[in-house]
LUMLORO-257109 format. One record per residue (C-alpha): x negated, y, z negated. Coordinates in steps of 0.001 Angstrom, whole numbers, plus 500000, padded with zeros to 6 digits. Layout:
N
R X Y Z
R X Y Z
...
END
This chain:
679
R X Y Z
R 637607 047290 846973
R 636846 043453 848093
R 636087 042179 851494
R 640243 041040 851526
R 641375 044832 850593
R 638715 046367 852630
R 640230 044358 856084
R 644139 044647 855184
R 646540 046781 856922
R 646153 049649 853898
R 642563 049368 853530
R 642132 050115 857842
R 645057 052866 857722
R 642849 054626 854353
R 639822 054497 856520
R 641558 055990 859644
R 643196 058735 857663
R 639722 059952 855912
R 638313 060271 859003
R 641026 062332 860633
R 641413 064270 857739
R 636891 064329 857923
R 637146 065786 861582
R 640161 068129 860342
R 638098 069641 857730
R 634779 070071 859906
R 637605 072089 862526
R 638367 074143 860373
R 635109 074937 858365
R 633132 078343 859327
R 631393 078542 862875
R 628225 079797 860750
R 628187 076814 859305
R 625563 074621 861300
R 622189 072851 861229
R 619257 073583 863546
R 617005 069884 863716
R 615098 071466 867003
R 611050 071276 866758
R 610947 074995 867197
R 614103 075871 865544
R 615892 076790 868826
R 618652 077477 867639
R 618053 079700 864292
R 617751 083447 864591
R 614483 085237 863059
R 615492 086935 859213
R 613850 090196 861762
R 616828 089516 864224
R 619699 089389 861017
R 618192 092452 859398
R 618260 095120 862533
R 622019 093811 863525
R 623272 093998 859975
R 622223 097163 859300
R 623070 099310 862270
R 623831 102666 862454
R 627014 101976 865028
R 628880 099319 866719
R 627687 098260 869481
R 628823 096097 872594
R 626813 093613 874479
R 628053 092728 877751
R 626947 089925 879672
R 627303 089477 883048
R 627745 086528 884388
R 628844 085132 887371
R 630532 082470 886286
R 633001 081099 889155
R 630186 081339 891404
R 627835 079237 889893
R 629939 076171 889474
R 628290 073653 891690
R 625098 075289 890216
R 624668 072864 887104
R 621258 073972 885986
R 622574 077784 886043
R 625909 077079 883683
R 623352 075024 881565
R 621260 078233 881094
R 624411 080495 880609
R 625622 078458 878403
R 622629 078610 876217
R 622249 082626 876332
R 625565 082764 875595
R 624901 080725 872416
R 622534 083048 871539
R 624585 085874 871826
R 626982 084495 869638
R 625008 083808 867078
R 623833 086921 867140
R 627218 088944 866827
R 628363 086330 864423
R 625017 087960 862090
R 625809 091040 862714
R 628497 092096 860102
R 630978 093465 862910
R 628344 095834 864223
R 628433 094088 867702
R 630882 092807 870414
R 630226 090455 872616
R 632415 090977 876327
R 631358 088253 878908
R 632157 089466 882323
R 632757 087662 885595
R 631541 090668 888476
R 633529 088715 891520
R 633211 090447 894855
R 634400 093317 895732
R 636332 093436 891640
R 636076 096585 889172
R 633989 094056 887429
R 631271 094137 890237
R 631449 098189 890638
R 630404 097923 886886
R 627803 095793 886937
R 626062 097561 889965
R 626699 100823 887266
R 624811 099705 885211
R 621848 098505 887388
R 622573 094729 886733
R 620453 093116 889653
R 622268 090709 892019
R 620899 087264 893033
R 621186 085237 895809
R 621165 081879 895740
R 622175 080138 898854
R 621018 080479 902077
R 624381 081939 902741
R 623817 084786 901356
R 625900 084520 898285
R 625357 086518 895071
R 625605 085486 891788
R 625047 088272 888768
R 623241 087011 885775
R 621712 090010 883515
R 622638 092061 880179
R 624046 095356 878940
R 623836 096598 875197
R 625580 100089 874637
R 627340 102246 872271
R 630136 102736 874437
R 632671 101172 877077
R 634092 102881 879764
R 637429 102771 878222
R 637064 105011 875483
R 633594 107111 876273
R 632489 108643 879931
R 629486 106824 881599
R 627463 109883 881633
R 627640 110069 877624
R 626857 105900 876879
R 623649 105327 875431
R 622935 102286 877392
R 619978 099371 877918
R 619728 096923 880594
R 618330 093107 881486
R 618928 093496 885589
R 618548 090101 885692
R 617821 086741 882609
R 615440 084822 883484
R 614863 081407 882684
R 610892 081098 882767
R 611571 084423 879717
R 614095 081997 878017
R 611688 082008 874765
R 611718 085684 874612
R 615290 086114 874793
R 616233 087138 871646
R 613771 089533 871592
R 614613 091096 874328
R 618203 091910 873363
R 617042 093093 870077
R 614609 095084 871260
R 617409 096489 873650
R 620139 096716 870596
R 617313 098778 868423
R 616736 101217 871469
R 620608 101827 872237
R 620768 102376 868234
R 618295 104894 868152
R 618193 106171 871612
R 615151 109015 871129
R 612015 108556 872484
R 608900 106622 870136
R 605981 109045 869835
R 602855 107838 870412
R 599792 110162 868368
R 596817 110060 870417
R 592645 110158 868981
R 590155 110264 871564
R 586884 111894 872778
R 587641 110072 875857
R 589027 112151 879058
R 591777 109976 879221
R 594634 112495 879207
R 593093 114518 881578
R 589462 117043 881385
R 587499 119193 883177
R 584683 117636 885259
R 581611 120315 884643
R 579461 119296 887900
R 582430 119744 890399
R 583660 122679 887993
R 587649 121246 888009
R 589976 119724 885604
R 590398 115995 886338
R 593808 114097 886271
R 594820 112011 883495
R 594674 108401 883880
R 597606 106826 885249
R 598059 104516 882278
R 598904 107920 880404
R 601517 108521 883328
R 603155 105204 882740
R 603479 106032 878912
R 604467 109389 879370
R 607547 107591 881140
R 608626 106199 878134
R 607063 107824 874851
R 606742 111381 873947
R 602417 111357 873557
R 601026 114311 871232
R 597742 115058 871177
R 596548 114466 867251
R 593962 117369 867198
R 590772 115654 865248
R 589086 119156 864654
R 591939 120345 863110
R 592438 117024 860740
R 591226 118179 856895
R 592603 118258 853638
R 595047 121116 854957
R 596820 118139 856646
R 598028 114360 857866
R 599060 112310 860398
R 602651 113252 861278
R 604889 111166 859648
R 607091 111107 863406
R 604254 109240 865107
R 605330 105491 865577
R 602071 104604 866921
R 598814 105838 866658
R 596558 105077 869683
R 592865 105318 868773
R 590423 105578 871922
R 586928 104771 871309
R 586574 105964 868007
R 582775 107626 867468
R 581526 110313 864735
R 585152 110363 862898
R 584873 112334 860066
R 585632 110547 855975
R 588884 112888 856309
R 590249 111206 859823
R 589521 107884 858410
R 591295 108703 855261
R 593912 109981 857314
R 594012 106947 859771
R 593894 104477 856588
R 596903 106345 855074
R 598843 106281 857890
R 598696 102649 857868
R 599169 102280 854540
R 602513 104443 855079
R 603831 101930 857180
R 602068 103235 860737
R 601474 100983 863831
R 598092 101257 865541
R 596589 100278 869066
R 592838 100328 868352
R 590052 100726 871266
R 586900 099654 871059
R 583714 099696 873285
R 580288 098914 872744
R 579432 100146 876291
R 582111 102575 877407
R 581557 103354 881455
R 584014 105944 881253
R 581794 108137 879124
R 578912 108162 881143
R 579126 111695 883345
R 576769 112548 886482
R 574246 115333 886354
R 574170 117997 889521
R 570951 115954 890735
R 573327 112695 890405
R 571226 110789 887539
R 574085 109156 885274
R 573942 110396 881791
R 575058 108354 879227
R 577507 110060 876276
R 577760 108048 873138
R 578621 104878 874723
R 579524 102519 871615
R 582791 102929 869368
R 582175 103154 865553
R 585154 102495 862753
R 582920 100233 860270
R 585129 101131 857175
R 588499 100733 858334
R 587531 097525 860098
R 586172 095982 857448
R 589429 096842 855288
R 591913 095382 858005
R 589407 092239 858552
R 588211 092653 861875
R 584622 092068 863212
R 583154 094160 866265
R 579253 094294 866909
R 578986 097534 869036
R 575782 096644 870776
R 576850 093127 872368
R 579163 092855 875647
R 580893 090077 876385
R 579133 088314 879838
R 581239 085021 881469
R 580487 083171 884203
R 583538 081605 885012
R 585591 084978 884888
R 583151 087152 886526
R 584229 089644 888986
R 582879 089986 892597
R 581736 093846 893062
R 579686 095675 895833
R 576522 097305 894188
R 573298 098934 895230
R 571746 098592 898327
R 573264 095190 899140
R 576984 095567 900582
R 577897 092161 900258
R 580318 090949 896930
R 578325 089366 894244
R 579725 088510 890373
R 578904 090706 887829
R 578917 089045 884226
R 579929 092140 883048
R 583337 092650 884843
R 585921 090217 884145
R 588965 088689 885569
R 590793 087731 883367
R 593817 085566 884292
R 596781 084190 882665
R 595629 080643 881611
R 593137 082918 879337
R 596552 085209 877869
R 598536 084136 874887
R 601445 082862 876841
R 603175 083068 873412
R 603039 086598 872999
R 605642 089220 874159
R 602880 091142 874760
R 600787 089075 877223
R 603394 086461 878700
R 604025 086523 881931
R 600804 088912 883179
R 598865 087365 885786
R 595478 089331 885502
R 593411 091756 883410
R 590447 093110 884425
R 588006 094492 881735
R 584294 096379 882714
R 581825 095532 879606
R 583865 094816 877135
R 583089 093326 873742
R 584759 090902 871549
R 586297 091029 868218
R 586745 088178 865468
R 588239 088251 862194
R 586187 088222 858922
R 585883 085102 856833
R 587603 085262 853143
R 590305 087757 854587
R 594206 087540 854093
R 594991 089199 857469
R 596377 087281 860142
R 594660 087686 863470
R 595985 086246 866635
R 593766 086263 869776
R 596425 087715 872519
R 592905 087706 875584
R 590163 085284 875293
R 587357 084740 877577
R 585946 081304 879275
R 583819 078559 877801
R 580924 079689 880139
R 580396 082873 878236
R 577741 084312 875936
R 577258 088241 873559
R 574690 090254 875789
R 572563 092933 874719
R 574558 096028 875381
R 571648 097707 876869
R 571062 095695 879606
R 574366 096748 880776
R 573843 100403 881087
R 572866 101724 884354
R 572696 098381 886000
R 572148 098907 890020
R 571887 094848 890697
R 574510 092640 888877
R 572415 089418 889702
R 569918 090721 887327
R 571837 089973 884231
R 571780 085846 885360
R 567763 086225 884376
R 569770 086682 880833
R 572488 084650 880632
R 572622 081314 878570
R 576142 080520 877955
R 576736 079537 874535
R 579401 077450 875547
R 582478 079282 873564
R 585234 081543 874166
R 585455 085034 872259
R 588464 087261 871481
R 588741 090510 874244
R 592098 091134 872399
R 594056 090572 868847
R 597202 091243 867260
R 596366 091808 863719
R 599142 091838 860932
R 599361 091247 856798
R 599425 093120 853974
R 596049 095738 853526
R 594360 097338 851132
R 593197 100678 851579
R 589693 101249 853082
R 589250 104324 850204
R 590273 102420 846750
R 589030 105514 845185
R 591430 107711 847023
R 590993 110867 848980
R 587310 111503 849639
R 586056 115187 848793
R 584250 116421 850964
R 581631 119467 850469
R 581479 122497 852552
R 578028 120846 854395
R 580022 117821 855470
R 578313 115538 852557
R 580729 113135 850683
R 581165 113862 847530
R 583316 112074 844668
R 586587 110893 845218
R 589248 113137 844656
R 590899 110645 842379
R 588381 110366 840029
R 588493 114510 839640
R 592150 115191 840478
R 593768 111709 838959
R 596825 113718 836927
R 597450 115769 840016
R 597753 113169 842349
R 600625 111279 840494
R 602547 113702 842045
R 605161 112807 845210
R 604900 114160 848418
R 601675 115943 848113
R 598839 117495 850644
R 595935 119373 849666
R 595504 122650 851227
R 591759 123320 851166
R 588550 121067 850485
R 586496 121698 847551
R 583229 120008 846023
R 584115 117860 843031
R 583074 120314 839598
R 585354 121471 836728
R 585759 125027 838319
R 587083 122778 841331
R 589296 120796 839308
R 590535 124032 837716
R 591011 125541 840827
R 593135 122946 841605
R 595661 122217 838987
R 596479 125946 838887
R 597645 125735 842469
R 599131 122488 842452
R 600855 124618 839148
R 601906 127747 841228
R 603063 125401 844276
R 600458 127432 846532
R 599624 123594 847526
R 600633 119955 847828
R 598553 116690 847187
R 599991 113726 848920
R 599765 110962 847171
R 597010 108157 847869
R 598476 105003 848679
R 596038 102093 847636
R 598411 099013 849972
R 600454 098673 852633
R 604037 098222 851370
R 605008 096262 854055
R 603142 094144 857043
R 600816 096197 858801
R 600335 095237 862433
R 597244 096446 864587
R 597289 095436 868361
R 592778 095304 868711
R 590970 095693 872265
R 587465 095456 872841
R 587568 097466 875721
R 588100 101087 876871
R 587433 100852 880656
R 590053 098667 881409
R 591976 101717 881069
R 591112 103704 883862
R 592040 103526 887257
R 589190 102128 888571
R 589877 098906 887533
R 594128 098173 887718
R 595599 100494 889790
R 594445 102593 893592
R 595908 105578 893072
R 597577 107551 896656
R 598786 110934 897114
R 601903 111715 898899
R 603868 115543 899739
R 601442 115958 896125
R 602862 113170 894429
R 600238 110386 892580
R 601579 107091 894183
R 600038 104063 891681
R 599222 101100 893430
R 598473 098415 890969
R 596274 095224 891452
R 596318 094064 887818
R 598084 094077 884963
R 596226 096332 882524
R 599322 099225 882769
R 601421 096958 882047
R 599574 095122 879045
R 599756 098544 877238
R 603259 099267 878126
R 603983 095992 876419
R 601786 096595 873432
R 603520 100049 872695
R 606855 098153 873389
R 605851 095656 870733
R 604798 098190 868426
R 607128 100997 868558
R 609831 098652 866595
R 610611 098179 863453
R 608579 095304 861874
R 611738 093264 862084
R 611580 093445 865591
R 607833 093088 865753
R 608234 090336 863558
R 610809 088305 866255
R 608867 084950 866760
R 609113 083081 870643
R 611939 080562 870106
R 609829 078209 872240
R 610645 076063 875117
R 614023 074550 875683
R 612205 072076 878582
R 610749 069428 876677
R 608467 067536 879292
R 606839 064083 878545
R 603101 064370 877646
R 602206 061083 878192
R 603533 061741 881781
R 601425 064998 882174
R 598811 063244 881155
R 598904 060845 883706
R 598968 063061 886117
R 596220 065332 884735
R 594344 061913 885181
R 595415 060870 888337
R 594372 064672 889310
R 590924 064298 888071
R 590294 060776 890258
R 591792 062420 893458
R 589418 065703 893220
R 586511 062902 892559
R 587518 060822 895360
R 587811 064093 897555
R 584555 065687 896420
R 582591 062259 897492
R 584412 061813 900903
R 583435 065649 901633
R 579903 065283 900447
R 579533 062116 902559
R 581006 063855 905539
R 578349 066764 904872
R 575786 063988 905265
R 576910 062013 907784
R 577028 066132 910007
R 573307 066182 908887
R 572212 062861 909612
R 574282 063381 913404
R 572742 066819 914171
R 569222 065170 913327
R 570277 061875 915745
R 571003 064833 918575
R 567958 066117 918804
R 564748 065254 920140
R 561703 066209 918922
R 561167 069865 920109
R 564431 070684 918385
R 566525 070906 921785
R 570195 068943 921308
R 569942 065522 923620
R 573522 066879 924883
R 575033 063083 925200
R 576452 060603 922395
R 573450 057858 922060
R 574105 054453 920673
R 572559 055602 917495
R 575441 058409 917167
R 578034 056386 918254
R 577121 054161 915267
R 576726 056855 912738
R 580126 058181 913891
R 581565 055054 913496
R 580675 054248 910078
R 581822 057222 908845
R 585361 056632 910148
R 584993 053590 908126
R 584462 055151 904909
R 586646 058169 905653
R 589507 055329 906141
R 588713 053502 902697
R 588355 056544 901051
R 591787 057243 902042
R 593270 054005 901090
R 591770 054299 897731
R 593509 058187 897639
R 597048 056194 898260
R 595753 053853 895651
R 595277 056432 893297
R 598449 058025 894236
R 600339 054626 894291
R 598913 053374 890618
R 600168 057406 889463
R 604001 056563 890658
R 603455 052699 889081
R 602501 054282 885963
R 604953 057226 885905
R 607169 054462 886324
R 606452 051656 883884
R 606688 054048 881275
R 610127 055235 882137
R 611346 051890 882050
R 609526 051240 878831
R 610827 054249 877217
R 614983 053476 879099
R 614613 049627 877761
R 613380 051071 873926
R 616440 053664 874129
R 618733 051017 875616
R 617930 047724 873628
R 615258 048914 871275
R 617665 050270 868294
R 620349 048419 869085
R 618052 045076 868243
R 616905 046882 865129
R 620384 047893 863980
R 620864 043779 864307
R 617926 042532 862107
R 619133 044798 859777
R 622608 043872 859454
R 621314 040295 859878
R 618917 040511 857064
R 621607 042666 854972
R 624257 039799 855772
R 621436 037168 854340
R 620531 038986 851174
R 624279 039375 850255
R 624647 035444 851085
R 621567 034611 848497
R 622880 036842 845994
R 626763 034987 846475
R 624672 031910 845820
R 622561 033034 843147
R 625724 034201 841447
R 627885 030477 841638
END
């Protein structure tokens, strides 16, 4: 087509009708069909997200509530809706059917309203009116039309949040997985620790369990996974989701097999660790504190999942150190040992540590993942800059906190309290099953005596024997008669393993997150940190499927200008500068006043001299300029701030536009020359 056809009446009307019949074509195209060009991939569900809503057991409905007519002078609330209920979409739409999406409008005093109040949806006001709005989510396997309320499986978001707007998806996965298979996660529990409740031998009673085991017991079923009674007779049960190791110390080769297998299988853990564990320590009847193996050991299986612990250092920062009342002194001083923990130190990328505001930890130690290892290890609690490894020693029966400053140099990095580990292992026992002889020695590996018999599916060995031929014989001929079962040693994980790692024990007990009342018999928690609800989360996280561990934040929708916080991080930094000196001056100028007031027997000259009255007056000066030079600081912020708006509207506004010219100009040239070159 030449410029003449291109320009005539039939070329123009060709061009219009390709583009209407374009548009018609994109109309009517699939809504699935779409491209995500967001940083973060906003708007792309995680392959965990497609795989738990295509294969569900049920359909489900999601109903979001949403009040709708209320909110519409309330532009950055529709914005928000809008987005969720994007999300939602996209969700159903991957679902295969399995879900249905109802938006509902609860206006006052409507059916709508009774039902969201049902089903606990929290409502919000926001005017000083008093007005209401409803803005939170429902997943369950039922509506009231065809199934009673009493008999709906049902899960709740009382209220969206926007600050959680990265987690979203999560969240109503994790809540579709739940309603899907409503029955309670089990969580196995190993421990030498007290921590689910004891007896107390000095005051001769049984002791409580800690309340963190009362908030899990509100939401798992916990069973007890008897360590005594773990040989070759038996395993982990297969119905434990996760197994929560306390302070692992003087496990037996059979537990550790067992442990290993169970992640092999598939198993989530929350690991423990302590390499001074306070809780453990017990009073005699003359009140001397007697320490009972303080320091966690799992060498083996932490080597095999790539995780390094040295059980004789505790963690000591300056920066994070709690105030305590010790010994003789009553008066608050920090103890290196006891941390603080707060949230510009948690992975605010992490389901399981966003939005927690403080942790506190009591000689803790820190964990860090072993070079030339496939696993991937993600620090979820770190410490300060201003912190150094301390002798764990120096830590045990310490009467005076200030004594551990004689120690401390910091070595001016953080360390890892907490990890999430994940990846594909190998076992820690490559040889298999370890046999074990009848005076607790290791002996060979079962699979290097029993290799034929353990090809077998499905099998558990009913009694430990030492590795000989009359052993192997013994052996065959009742794996023969069925009189027993040999599981079969796994040597990998078949799918991700994922390990949530503390280096702490203490931070468990009551002492230090939670003041615990009694009321008509009742144990009424009163929490000042978050450490109850750091393991709630962890368990929540784990007790999934790896799909739905496996949900990545879809990160932040806000998109501020960095250049801007910079400036103001800047402009920050000169105003505390300019501050600190004007204080500091006005601390001298007190000094140098109280010395002009007083004669020299130390008695105050009880009238203003000429001397003071000078001294007074210069320092007005300087407070005044150091004032005008805070407005100038605060002045050249805003100019900045600014300027760079400007910079950035006039690049925006005239800065492609001018490009888009030179190129059309320099386009228009090169087809002139080439008309030239070619007469």
């Amino acid at each position: 087509m030449n410029k003449k056809t291109f320009f005539s009446p039939l070329g123009l009307v060709s061009i219009t009708a390709g583009l209407v019949l374009s548009v018609a074509m994109i109309s009517f195209m699939p809504s699935s069909l779409r491209i995500d060009l967001t940083e973060d991939r906003l708007y792309s569900l995680s392959d965990g997200t497609r795989n738990i809503v295509s294969n569900l057991d049920q359909q489900l409905e999601v109903m979001f509530f949403y009040s709708d007519s209320a909110t519409e002078d309330i532009p950055q609330i529709r914005s928000f809706a809008t987005r969720v209920q994007e999300l939602l979409r996209e969700i159903v739409m991957a679902s295969n059917s399995n879900l249905r999406l109802s938006v509902i409008d609860p206006e006052p005093f409507s059916e709508d309203e009774d039902l969201a109040t049902q089903f606990g949806i929290q409502p919000v006001p926001v005017t000083q009116g008093g007005e209401e709005i409803y803005f939170g989510l429902v997943v369950t396997n039922g509506s009231g039309e065809n199934m009673p309320f009493n008999m709906q499986v049902s899960e709740t978001i009382p209220l969206i949040r926007p600050d959680q707007e990265e987690f979203l998806e999560y969240e109503v996965i994790k809540l579709v997985a739940k309603v899907n298979n409503p029955d309670l996660p089990v969580v196995g529990l190993i421990t030498q620790l007290d921590i689910d409740g004891g007896f107390d031998p000095v005051r001769g009673q049984a002791t409580a369990p800690w309340m963190v085991m009362e908030y899990i017991r509100q939401l798992y079923e916990v069973r007890r996974v008897d360590i005594a009674g773990i040989d070759a007779n038996n395993h982990i049960d297969d119905e434990v989701d996760i197994l929560m190791v306390v302070h692992p110390q003087d496990l037996s080769e059979e537990i550790l097999y067992q442990i290993d297998q169970y992640i092999m299988r598939g198993g989530a853990i929350m690991l423990f660790l302590d390499p001074n564990a306070d809780s453990m320590v017990t009073q005699s009847p003359q009140g001397t504190l007697i320490p009972a193996g303080m320091r966690s050991e799992l060498p083996r299986l932490l080597e095999a999942w790539g995780i390094a612990f040295e059980n004789d250092k505790v963690l000591a920062d300056n920066e994070l150190a709690l105030r305590v009342v010790m010994g003789q002194s009553r008066r608050p001083s920090p103890h290196l040992g006891m941390l603080g923990v707060q949230r510009n130190y948690l992975a605010q990328n992490d389901i399981i540590t966003n939005g927690l505001e403080t942790i506190n930890f009591s000689s803790a130690g820190a964990i860090a993942q072993l070079e030339e290892t496939s696993t991937i290890f993600e620090p979820l609690i770190e410490s300060s800059t201003d912190a150094m490894l301390m002798d764990a020693a120096l830590l045990e029966n310490v009467a005076d906190p200030s004594v551990l400053f004689d120690e401390f140099v910091s070595s001016q990095q953080s360390y890892v309290v907490a990890a999430r580990v994940s990846g594909l292992l190998d076992s820690a026992f490559p040889e298999g099953r370890p046999i074990v002889s009848e005076e607790g020695e290791e002996s060979e590996s079962q699979s290097e005596i029993t290799s034929n018999s353990l090809a077998s599916e499905d099998t558990v060995v009913e009694q430990e024997v030492v590795g000989s031929e009359e052993a192997e014989e013994e052996i065959a001929e009742a794996v023969e008669e069925e009189v027993i079962e040999v599981r079969e040693h796994i040597s990998g994980s078949g799918t991700i393993a994922n390990i949530v790692v503390f280096a702490d024990t203490d931070f468990l007990s009551d002492r230090m997150w939670v003041q615990v009342a009694q009321f008509l018999g009742r144990r009424i928690p009163q929490p000042f940190a978050n450490n109850g609800d750091l393991i709630i989360n962890a368990l929540d996280n784990l007790s999934g499927s790896a799909d739905l561990v496996s949900i990545r934040s879809r990160g932040r929708y806000s998109r501020p200008f960095t250049r801007v916080l910079d400036l103001q991080r800047e402009a920050d930094d000169r105003l505390r500068t300019e501050e600190a000196d004007l204080l500091s001056r006005l601390a001298e100028t007190e000094a140098s006043l109280a010395d002009l007031n007083q004669v020299e027997d130390g008695e105050p000259i009880g009238q203003i001299t000429p001397e003071i009255q000078s001294e007074i007056d210069r320092f007005n000066g300087e407070m005044l300029e150091t004032r005008r030079r805070l407005r100038d600081v605060q002045y050249q912020l805003t100019e900045d701030i600014e300027r760079l708006g400007a910079n950035l509207k006039a690049i925006d506004t005239a800065l492609i536009p001018i490009l888009l010219t030179i190129i059309l100009l320099v386009m228009h040239y090169l087809r002139v020359q080439r008309r030239k070159s070619g007469n």
